[in-house]
N, CA and C atoms as a LAMMPS dump frame, in Angstrom:
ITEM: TIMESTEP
0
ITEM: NUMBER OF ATOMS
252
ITEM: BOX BOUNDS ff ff ff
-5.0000000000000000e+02 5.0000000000000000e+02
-5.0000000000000000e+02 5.0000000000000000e+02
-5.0000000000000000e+02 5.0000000000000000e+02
ITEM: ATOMS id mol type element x y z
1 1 1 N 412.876 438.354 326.493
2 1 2 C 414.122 438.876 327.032
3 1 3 C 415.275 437.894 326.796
4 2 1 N 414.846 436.686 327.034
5 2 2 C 416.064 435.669 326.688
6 2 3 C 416.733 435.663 325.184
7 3 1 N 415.492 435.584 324.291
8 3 2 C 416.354 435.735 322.945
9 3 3 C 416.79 436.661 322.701
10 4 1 N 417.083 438.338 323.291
11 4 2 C 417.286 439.526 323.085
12 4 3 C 418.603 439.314 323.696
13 5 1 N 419.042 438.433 324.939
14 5 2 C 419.933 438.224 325.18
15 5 3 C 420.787 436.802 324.702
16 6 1 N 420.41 436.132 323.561
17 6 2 C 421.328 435.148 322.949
18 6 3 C 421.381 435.856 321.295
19 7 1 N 420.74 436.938 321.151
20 7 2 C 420.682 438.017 319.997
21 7 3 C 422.229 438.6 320.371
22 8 1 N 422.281 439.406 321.494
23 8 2 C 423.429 440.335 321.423
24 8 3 C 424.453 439.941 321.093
25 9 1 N 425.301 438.681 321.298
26 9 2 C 426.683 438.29 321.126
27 9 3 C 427.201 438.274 319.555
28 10 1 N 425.815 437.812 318.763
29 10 2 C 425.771 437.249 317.761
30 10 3 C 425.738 438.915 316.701
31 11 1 N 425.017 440.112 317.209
32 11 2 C 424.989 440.928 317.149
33 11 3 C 426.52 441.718 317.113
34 12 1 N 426.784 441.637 318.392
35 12 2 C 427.852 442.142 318.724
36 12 3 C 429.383 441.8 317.209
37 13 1 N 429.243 440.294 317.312
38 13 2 C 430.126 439.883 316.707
39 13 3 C 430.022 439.99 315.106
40 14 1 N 428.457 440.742 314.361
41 14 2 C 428.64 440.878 313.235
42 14 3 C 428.767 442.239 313.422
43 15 1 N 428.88 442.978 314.083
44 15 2 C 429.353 444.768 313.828
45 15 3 C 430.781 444.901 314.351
46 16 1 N 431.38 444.136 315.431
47 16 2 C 433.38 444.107 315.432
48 16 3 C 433.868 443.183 315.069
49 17 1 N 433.575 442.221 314.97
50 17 2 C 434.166 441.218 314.285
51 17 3 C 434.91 441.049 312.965
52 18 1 N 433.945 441.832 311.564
53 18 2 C 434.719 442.144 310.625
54 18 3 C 435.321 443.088 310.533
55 19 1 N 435.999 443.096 309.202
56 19 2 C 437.048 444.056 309.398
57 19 3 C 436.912 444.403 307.482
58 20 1 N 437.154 445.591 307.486
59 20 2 C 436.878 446.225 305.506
60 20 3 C 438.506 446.275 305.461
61 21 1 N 439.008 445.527 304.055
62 21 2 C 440.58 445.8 303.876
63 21 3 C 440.719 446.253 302.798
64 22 1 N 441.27 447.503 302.54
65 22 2 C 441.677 448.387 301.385
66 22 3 C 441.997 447.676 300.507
67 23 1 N 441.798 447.95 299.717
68 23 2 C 442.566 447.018 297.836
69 23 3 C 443.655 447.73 298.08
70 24 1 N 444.857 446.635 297.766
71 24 2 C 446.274 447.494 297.893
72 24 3 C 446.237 448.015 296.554
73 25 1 N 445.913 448.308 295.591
74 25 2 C 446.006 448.986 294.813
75 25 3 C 444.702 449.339 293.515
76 26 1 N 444.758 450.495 293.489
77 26 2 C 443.676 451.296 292.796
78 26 3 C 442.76 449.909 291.509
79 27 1 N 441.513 449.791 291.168
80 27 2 C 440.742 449.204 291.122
81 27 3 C 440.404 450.245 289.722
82 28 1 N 440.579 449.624 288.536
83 28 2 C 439.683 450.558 287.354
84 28 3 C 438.779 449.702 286.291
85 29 1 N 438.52 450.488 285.478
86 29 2 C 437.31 449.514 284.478
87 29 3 C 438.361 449.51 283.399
88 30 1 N 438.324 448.486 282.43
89 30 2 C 438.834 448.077 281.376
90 30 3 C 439.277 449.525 280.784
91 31 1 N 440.18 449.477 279.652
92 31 2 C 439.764 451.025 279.318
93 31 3 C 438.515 451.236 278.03
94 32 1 N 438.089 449.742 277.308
95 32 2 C 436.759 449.952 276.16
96 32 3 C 435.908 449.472 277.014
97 33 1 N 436.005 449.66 278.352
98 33 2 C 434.67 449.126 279.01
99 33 3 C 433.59 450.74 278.759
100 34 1 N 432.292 449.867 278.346
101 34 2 C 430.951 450.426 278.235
102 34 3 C 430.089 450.636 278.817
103 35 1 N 429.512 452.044 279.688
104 35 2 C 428.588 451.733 280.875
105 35 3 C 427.412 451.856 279.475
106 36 1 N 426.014 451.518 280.294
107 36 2 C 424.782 451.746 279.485
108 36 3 C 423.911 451.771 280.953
109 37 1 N 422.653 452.571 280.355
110 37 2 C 421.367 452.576 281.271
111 37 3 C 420.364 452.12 279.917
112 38 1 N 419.494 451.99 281.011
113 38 2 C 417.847 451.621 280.365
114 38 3 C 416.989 452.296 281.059
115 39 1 N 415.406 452.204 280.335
116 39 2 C 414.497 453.427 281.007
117 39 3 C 413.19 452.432 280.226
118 40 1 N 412.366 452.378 281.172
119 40 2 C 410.962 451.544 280.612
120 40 3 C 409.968 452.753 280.207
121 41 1 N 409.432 453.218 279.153
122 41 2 C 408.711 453.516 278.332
123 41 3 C 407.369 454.353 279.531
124 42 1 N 406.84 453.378 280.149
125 42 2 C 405.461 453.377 281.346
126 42 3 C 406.101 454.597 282.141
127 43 1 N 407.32 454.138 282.671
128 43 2 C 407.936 454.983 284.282
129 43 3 C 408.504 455.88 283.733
130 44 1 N 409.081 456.113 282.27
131 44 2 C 409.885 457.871 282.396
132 44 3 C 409.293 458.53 281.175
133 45 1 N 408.836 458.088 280.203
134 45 2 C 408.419 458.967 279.182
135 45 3 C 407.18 460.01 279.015
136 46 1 N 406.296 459.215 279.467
137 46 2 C 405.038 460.36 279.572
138 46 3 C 404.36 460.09 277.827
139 47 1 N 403.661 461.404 277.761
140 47 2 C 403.307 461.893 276.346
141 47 3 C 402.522 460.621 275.871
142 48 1 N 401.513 460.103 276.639
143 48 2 C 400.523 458.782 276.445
144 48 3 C 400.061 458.441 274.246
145 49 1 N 399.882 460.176 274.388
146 49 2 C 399.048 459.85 272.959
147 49 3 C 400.11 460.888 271.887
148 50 1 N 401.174 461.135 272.24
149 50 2 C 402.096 462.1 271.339
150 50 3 C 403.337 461.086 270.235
151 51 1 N 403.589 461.572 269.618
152 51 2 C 405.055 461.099 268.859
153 51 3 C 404.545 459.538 267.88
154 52 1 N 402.978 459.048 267.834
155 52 2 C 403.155 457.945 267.271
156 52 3 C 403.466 457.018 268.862
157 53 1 N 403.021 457.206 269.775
158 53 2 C 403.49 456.372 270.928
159 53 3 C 401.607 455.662 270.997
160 54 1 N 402.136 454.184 271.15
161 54 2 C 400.858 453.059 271.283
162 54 3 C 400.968 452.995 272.523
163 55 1 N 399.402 452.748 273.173
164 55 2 C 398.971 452.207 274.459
165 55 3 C 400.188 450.92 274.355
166 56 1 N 400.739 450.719 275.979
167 56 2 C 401.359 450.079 276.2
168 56 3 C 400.902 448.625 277.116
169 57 1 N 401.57 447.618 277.568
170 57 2 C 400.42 446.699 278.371
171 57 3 C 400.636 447.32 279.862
172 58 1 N 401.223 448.108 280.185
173 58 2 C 401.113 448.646 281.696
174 58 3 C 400.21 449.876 281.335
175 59 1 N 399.884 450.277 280.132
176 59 2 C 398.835 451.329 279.83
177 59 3 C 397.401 450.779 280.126
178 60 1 N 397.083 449.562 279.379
179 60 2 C 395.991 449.094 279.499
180 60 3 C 395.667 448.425 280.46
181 61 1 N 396.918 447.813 281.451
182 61 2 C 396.294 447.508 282.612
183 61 3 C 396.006 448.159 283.405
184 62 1 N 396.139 449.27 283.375
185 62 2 C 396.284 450.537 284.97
186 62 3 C 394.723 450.941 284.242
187 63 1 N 394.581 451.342 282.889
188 63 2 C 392.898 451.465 282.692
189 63 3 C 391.708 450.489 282.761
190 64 1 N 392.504 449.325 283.306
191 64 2 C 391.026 448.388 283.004
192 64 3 C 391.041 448.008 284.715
193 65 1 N 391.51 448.562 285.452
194 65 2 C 391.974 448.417 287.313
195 65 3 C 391.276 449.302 287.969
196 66 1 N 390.097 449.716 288.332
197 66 2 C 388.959 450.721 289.099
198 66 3 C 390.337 450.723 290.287
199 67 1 N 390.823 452.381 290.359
200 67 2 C 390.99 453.398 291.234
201 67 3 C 392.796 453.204 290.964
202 68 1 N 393.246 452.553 290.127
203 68 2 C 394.669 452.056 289.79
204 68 3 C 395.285 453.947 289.211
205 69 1 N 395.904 454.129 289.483
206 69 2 C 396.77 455.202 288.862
207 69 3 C 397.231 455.411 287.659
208 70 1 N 397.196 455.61 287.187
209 70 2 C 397.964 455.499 285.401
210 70 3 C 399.339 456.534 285.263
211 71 1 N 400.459 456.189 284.856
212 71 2 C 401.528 457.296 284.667
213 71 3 C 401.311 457.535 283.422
214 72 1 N 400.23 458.459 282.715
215 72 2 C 400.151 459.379 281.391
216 72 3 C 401.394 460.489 281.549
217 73 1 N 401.702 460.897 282.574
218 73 2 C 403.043 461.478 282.169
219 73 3 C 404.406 461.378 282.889
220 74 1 N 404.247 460.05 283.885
221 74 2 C 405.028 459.922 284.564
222 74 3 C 406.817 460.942 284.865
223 75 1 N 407.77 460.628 284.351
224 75 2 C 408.565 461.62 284.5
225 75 3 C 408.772 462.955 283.378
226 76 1 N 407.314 462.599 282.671
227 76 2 C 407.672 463.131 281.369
228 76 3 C 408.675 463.458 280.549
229 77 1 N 409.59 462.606 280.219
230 77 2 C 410.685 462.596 279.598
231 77 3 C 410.745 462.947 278.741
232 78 1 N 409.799 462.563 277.451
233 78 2 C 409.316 462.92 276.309
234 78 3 C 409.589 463.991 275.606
235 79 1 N 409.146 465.415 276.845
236 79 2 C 409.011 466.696 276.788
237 79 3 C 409.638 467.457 277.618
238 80 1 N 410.707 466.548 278.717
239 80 2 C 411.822 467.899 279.365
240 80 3 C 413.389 467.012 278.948
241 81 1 N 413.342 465.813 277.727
242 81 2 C 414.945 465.554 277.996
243 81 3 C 415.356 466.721 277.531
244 82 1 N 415.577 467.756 277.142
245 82 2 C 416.594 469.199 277.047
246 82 3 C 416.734 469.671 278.024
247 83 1 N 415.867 469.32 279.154
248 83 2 C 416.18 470.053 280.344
249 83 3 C 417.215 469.48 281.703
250 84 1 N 416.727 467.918 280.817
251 84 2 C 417.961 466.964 281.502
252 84 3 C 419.933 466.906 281.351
């Protein structure tokens, strides 16, 4: 109970204490600025044995791991990006 009560002040004072201050003025990206994503092969593609695609090392470790899961088609990307 005591530290619940040398908790609150400290509490208290990080939820009113600060304060969020507007950017006085609008905030943009360069104008040749470049976004990019990435996508790991294991977690979105799927299609284990299709396209010329090699066992990967998160392939062969999830098969050599008794009761480990394997993503053989994880988001299957492979075969719905048109649907994306």
């Amino acid at each position: 109970m005591r530290f619940l009560r040398q908790l609150l002040p400290v509490a208290m004072a990080a939820l009113f204490g600060s304060s969020v201050v507007a950017a006085s003025e609008p905030r943009c990206f360069p104008e040749k600025f470049m976004f990019g994503s990435a996508t790991a092969s294991y977690q979105v593609e799927g299609a284990v044995k299709e396209g010329g695609r090699t066992s990967s090392i998160w392939d062969d470790f999830c098969r050599e791991k008794p009761g480990m899961k394997c993503a053989n088609v994880a988001d299957d990307f492979y075969h719905r990006y048109k649907d994306d």
